[in-house]
N, C-alpha and C positions, 0 to 999 in steps of 0.2 A: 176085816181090820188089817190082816198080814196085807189083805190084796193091795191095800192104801198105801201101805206103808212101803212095798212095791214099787207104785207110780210115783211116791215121792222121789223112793232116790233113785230113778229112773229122768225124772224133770232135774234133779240136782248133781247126774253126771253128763247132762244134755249141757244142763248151761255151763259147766265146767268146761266140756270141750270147748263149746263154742266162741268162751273168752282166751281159752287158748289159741284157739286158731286163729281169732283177730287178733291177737299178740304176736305170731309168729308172722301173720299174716304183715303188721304194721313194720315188724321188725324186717323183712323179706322188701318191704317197698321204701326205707331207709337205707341209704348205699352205708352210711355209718354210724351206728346206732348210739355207741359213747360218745363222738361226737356233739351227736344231736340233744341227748340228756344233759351235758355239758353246759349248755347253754343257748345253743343254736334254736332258732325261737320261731322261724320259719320251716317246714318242711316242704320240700321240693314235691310240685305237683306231677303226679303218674306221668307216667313217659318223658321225662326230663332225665337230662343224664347225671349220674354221680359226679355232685361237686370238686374241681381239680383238689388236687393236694397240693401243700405251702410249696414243694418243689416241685413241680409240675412242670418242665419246660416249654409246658402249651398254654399256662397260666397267663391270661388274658390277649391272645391271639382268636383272634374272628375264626368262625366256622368256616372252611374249605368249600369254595362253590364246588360242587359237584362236574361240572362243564370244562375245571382246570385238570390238566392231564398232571397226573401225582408225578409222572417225570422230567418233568420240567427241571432243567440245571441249574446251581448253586453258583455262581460265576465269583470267582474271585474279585475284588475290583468295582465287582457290577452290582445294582440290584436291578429286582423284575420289576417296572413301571406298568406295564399290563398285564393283567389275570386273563383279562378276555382275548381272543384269537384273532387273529385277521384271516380273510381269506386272500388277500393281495394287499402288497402295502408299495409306499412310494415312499426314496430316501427323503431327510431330511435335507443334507446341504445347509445352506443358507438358511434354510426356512423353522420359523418357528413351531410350523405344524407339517404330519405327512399326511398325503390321504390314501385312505384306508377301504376296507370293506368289509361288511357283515352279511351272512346273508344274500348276498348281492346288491346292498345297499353303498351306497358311501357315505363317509364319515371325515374328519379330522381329528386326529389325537395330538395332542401337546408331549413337548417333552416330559412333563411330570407324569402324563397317561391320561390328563384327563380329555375324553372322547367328545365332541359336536358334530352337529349336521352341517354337512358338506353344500356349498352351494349346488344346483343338479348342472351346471352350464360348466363347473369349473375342469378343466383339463391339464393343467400343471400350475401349483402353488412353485410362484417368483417370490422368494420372501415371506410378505404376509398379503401379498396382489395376483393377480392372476389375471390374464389377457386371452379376454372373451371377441367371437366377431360377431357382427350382426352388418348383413348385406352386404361381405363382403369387405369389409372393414374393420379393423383393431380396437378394441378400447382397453383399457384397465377397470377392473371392478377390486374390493376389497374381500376380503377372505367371508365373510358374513353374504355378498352379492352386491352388493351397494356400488351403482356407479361412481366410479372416481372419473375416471372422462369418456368421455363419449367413443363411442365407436367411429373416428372416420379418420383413420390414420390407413396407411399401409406397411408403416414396420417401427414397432417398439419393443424400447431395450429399458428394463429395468434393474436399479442398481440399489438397494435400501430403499429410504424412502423416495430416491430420482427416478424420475419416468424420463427418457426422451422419447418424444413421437413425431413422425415423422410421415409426407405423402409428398406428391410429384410439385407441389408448391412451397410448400413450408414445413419447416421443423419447431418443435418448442420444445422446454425445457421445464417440468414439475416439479415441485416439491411438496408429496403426499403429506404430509406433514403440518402442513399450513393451509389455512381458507382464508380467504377474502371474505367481503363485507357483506358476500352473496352467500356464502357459505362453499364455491366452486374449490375447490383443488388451488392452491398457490400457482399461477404461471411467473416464473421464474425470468425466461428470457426466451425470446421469438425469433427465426430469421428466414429469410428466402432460399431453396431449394437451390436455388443459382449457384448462391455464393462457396457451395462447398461439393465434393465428387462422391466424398467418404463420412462418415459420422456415425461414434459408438460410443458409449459410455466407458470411461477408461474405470473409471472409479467414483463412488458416492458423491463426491464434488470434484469430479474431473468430467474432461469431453474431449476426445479423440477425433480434431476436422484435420483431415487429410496429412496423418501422420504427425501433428503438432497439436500438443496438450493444452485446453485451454479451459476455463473456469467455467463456472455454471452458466456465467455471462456471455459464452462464446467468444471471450475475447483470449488469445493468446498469451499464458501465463507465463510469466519472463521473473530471470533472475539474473541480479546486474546488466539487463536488458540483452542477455540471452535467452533463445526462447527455448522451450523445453519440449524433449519428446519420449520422456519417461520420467516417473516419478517412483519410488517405494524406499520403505525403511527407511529414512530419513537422507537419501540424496536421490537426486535428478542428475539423469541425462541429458545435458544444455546441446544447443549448437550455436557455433559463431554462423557470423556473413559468410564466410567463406568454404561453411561446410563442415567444419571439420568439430570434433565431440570432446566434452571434457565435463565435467565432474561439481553438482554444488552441492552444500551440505547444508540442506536445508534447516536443520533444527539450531546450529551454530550462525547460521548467516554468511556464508562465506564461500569463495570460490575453492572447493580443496584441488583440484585437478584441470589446469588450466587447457582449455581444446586444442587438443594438434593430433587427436587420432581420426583414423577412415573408417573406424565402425569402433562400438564402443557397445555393450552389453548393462543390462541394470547390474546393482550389487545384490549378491546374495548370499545371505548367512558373510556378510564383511569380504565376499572376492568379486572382480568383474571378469572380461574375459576383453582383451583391448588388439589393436593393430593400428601401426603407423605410416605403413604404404600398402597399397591394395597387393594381393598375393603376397605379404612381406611376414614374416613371423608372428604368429598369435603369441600374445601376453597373458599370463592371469595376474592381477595388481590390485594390492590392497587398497582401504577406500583415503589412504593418504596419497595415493599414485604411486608406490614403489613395487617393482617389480619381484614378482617371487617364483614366477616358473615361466620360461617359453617353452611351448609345445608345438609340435607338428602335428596339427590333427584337428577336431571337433572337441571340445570344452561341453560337459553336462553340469556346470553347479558342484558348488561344494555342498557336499551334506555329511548332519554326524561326523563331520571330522575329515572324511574321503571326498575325494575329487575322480572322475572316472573321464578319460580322454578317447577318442577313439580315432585310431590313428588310419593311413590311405589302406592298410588292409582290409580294414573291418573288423579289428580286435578291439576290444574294450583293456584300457591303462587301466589300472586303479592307484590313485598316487594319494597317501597317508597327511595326516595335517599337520607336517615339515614340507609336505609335497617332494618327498622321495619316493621312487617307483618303487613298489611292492613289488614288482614284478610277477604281477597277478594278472592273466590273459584270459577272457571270455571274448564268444562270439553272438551271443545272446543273453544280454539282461536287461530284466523286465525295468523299467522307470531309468536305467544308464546309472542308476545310485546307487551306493550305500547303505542301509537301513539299521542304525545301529550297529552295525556291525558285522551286517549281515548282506549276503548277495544271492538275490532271486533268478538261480540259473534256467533260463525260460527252454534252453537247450536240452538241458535233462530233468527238470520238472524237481530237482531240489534244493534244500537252500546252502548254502556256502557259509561257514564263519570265515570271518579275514584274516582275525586272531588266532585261529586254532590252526589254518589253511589246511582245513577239509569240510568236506560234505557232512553234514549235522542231523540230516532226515532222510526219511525215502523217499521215493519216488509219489508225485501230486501232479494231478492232470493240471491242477490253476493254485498257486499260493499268492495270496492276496494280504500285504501288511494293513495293520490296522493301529490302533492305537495299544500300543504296551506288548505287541507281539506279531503275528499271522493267523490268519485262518489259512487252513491245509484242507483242499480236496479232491477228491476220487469217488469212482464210482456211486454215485449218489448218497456220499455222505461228509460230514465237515466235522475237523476239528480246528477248535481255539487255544492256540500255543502263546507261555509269555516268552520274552527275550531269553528267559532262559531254558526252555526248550519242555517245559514241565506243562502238562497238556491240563488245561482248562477248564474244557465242556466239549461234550460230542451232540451232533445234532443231525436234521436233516439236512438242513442249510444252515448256514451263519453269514449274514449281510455286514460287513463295515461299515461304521455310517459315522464319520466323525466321533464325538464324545459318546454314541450311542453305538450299538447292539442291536440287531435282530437274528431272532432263533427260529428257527423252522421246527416244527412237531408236530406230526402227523396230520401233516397237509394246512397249520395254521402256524400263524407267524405270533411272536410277542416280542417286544422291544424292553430293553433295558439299559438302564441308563448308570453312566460314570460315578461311583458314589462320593467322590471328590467335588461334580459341579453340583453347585447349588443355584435351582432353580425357580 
C-alpha cells in the first residue's frame, strides 16, 4: 500500500514538472509575455523574430537584402534608387535610362531604379533610341528593339524625338513621335544629297545646313527676313546681306541689336562676346547691345556671376559680375569658369575660393563639379564635397551624372538620385 502510494506521488511531481516546463517552455518562445496576455490574440510562430516595439526606428522598413553591402552611404541631398549593384554602368545624360550590367548580363534601369532587359544589339542609348547597323548601314531601333527605321542610312544624328538620316543621296528628317496611316515613323521632310555640304541637328526642331539654321522643314528660318545662325535662351544670332551679325529677341519679337558686328557669339546667362572690325577690340555686351567690358583676349562665358578672359600670355583674367578685374591670374583652369565661387586649379590639383583668395582643399589628382558641390580624387578613392566644403560621402568612385549619383563599392556601382526631382 505505502508502495502505491509511492507511484502516485511520484506520477503527480512528473506531471507537475512537466506543465512547468511547457510554461517556461511557452513563456521562453514569447519575446513578450504581458504583452501577449494583454490581449495580443496571435502568437508569432517559432523562428519568427520578436515583434518591433511602438519606437522602433525600424518599425515598418522591409528586411535588408543580404547582397546590399551595410556600408553603403547616407548622402545628404540624395537618396539610394538602387539596392542592387552594377557591375558597369553608363551615364545617363539625356537619357531616360542607363545601361547597366549584372552578372555579365545587360539591363536598363530608369531613373526611379527600376531595372529591364536591355535590347542584346543596343550599343549606346541616344535618349530613349539607339542606332543599330545591319550590312553596313544605320537605322534607329527604340529602347524595347523595335525598328523605328530601317537600316540604310550612313550617318544619323539624334536629338529627342528627331532623327536626321542621311546617305550619299538623300537626307530626311523624323519625328519618332508620330506614325503615319501605315504605322511607319512620321517622315517630316526629305531632300537631295546635293543641295547641301554640311547637315546636323542644331536642336529638337532645329537643322544646321551649312552653317545656317533652318526648321524641320529644311527651309532657312529667318526673322525680319534675317536668317539665322544660332539660336538659344530666347535670342538668335541673325545675319544681314552683307555679312555682317546682330541680335533678335525671339520671345518679344523684335530686332534688339541691329547687324553691324564681324563675329558675334550666342548669349549666355544675358552676355555675348561681339567685334566690329576684324582684329579690332573684342566686346562683351549685354542682350540690349550695350557694352560693358572691352577685353584683349579670349572671352569663356559668363557663369555664377564670373567671366574668365584669357589674355595673348596664357593667363586666365577672372573679372566679377561688375566685370572688375579681380586680379586673379591662373594658367590652368579646368572648364576657363567659375563654379560658384570656386576655381578648379587643374595646375595644382586644388580648388581656389574667389571670395576667400586662397586654396580651400588638398591636393586631387581630378576634381570634378557636380551638382551642389565636387567630387575630389586620389589614389583610388572619391569624396563628395558640398559648396561648403563639408565632406558628404566617401566611396571608391563617385560618377556625376546630372541630377543623379553614382557610388562605387566594392567593385559594384549604385545610383542615387536628387530627392528634390520627382520622377
Amino acid at each position: 500500500m505505502r508502495r502505491l502510494g509511492y507511484i502516485c506521488l511520484l506520477i503527480i511531481l512528473s506531471l507537475c514538472f512537466a506543465g512547468c516546463n511547457a510554461y517556461f517552455s511557452l513563456y521562453a518562445e514569447i519575446p513578450d509575455y504581458e504583452k501577449v496576455i494583454e490581449g495580443v490574440s496571435s502568437l508569432p510562430e517559432k523562428g519568427e523574430s520578436k515583434p518591433p516595439e511602438a519606437d522602433d526606428p525600424n518599425v515598418g522598413e522591409e528586411p535588408g537584402d543580404p547582397m546590399i553591402p551595410v556600408d553603403l552611404p547616407v548622402i545628404d541631398g540624395y537618396k539610394l534608387i538602387t539596392e542592387q549593384g552594377f557591375e558597369t554602368v553608363s551615364s545617363f545624360g539625356n537619357n531616360s535610362y542607363s545601361s547597366v550590367e549584372i552578372d555579365g548580363e545587360r539591363f536598363l534601369v530608369d531613373k526611379a531604379g527600376k531595372v529591364c532587359p536591355s535590347p542584346s544589339d543596343l550599343t549606346r542609348l541616344i535618349y530613349d533610341k539607339y542606332i543599330f547597323e545591319e550590312h553596313g548601314y544605320k537605322g534607329v531601333k527604340n529602347l524595347y528593339g523595335k525598328v523605328l527605321i530601317e537600316a540604310s542610312y550612313g550617318k544619323i544624328d539624334i536629338c529627342g524625338k528627331t532623327v536626321l538620316a542621311s546617305n550619299s543621296e538623300i537626307a530626311r528628317v523624323f519625328d519618332t513621335s508620330m506614325t503615319d496611316a501605315a504605322g511607319n515613323v512620321m517622315l517630316v521632310c526629305e531632300t537631295s544629297r546635293s543641295r547641301f555640304s554640311s547637315l546636323s541637328l542644331y536642336a529638337e526642331d532645329l537643322v544646321a545646313m551649312d552653317g545656317i539654321i533652318c526648321g524641320l522643314n529644311l527651309r532657312p528660318r529667318t526673322y525680319d527676313n534675317f536668317e539665322v545662325i544660332g539660336e538659344i535662351d530666347g535670342f538668335a544670332v541673325v545675319v544681314d546681306k552683307t555679312g555682317l551679325f546682330g541680335y533678335y529677341d525671339t520671345v518679344k519679337r523684335r530686332l534688339n541689336v541691329r547687324p553691324k558686328y564681324v563675329s558675334a557669339s550666342l548669349f549666355l546667362n544675358g552676355y555675348a562676346t561681339v567685334a566690329e572690325t576684324f582684329g579690332g577690340e573684342t566686346m562683351v555686351i549685354d542682350t540690349e547691345g550695350k557694352e560693358v567690358l572691352r577685353v584683349d583676349g579670349r572671352t569663356y562665358g559668363f557663369y555664377d556671376g564670373y567671366m574668365c578672359i584669357e589674355d595673348e600670355t596664357g593667363f586666365l583674367k577672372v573679372f566679377d559680375s561688375e566685370f572688375n578685374d579681380t586680379r586673379l591670374r591662373f594658367t590652368d583652369v579646368q572648364g576657363k569658369r567659375v563654379y560658384n565661387g570656386y576655381i578648379i586649379d587643374s595646375e595644382k590639383g586644388k580648388l581656389y575660393s574667389v571670395l576667400k583668395r586662397e586654396y580651400v582643399s588638398s591636393t586631387f589628382s581630378d576634381i570634378i563639379p557636380s551638382k551642389g558641390g565636387f567630387i575630389l580624387k586620389t589614389g583610388g578613392r572619391a569624396e563628395l564635397i558640398d559648396f561648403d566644403m563639408n565632406l558628404l560621402c566617401e566611396a571608391d568612385d563617385i560618377l556625376a551624372d546630372g541630377d543623379m549619383l553614382c557610388i562605387q563599392k566594392n567593385g559594384r556601382y549604385y545610383f542615387y538620385s536628387d530627392k528634390e526631382i520627382v520622377i
